[in-house]
C-alpha positions in Angstrom: 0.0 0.0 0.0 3.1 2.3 0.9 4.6 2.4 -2.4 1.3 2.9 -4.5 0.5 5.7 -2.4 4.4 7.3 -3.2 3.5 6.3 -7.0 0.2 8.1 -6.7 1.9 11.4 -4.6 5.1 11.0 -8.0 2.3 11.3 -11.0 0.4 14.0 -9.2 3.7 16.1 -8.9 4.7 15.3 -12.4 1.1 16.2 -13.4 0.9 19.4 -11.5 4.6 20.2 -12.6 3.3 19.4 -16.1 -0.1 21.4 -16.0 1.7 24.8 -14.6 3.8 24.4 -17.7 1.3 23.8 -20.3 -1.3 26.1 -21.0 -5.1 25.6 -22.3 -8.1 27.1 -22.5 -9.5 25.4 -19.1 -6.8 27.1 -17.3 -8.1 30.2 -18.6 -11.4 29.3 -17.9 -10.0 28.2 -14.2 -8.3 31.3 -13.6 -11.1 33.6 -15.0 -13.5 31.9 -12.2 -11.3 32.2 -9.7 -10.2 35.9 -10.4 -13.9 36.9 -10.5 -14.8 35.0 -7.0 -11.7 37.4 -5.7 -12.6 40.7 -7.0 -16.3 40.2 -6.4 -15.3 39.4 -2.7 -11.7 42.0 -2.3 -14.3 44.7 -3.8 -17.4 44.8 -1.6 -14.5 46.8 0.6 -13.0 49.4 -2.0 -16.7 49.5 -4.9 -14.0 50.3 -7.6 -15.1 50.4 -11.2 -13.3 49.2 -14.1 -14.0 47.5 -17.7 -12.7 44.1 -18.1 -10.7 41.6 -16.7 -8.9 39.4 -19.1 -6.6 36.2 -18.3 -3.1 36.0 -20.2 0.1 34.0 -20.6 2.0 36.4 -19.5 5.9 35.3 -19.3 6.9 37.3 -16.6 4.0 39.1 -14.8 1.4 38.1 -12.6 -0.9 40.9 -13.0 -1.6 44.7 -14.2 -3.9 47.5 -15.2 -4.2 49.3 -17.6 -5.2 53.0 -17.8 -7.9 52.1 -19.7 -9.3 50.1 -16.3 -8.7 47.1 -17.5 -7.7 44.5 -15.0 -5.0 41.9 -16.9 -3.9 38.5 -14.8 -1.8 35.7 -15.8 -3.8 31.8 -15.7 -1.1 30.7 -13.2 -2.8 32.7 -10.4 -4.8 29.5 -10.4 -1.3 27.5 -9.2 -0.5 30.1 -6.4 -1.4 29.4 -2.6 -4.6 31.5 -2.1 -2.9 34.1 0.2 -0.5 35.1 -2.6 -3.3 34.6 -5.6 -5.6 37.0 -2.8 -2.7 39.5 -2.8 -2.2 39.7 -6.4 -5.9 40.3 -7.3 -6.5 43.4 -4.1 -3.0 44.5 -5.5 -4.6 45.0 -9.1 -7.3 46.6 -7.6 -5.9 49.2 -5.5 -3.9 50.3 -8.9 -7.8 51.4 -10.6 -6.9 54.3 -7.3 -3.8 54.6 -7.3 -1.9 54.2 -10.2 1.4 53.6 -8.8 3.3 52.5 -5.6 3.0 55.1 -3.3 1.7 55.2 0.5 -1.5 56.4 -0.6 -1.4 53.1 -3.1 0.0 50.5 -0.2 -2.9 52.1 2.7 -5.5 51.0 0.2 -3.8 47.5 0.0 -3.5 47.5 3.7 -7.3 47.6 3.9 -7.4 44.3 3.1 -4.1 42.5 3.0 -2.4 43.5 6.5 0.5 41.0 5.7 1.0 42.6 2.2 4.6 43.2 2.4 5.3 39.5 3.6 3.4 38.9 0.8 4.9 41.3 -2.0 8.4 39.8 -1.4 6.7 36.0 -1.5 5.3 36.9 -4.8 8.4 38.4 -6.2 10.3 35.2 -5.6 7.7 32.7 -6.8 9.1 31.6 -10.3 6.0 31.3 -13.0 7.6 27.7 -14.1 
């Protein structure tokens, strides 16, 4: 029973390892539903407006927004630990404020996220795989 439970934990590392590499559309879909369940929740506390979200393979960010209001996310906020993904999306939406990283841009973040720099330097160093 041992080892077919180590198999079992092996594929599902290889799989996971294997799905945060490859993208498809059900990640999109994934991350698009998960995304909306945040903002919905983070935004209840800051009733900000903006246009549209959109999920993309970015190579090298997790996140933006646009002056346009736009709210942009890469899918693999769907891989991150829900603290970090919960950072990422009140972090977006503090920048339809405040449209840079000032103290009146980090207070707004602070509503929400008290941990936020722990956070900020946790999402710097997670590698997007």
């Amino acid at each position: 029973r041992k080892n077919t439970e180590i198999g079992v934990f092996c594929c599902m590392r290889l799989l996971s390892k294997h799905m945060a590499i490859r993208f498809s559309e059900k990640h999109r879909e994934v991350a698009r539903e998960l995304v909306k369940e945040k903002i919905d929740y983070f935004n209840q506390f800051y009733r900000f407006t903006f246009n549209n979200v959109f999920i993309k393979q970015h190579k090298r960010r997790w996140g933006s927004c646009s002056s346009k209001k736009n709210l942009n996310f890469n899918y693999k906020v769907i891989f991150l630990p829900p603290a970090l993904s919960d950072y990422l999306i009140v972090h977006e939406l503090c920048h339809l404020q405040e449209m840079n990283h000032s103290e009146k841009f980090w207070t707004l973040v602070r509503k929400t996220i008290k941990n936020h720099k722990i956070l900020h330097k946790k999402l710097k160093k997670t590698i997007m795989g």
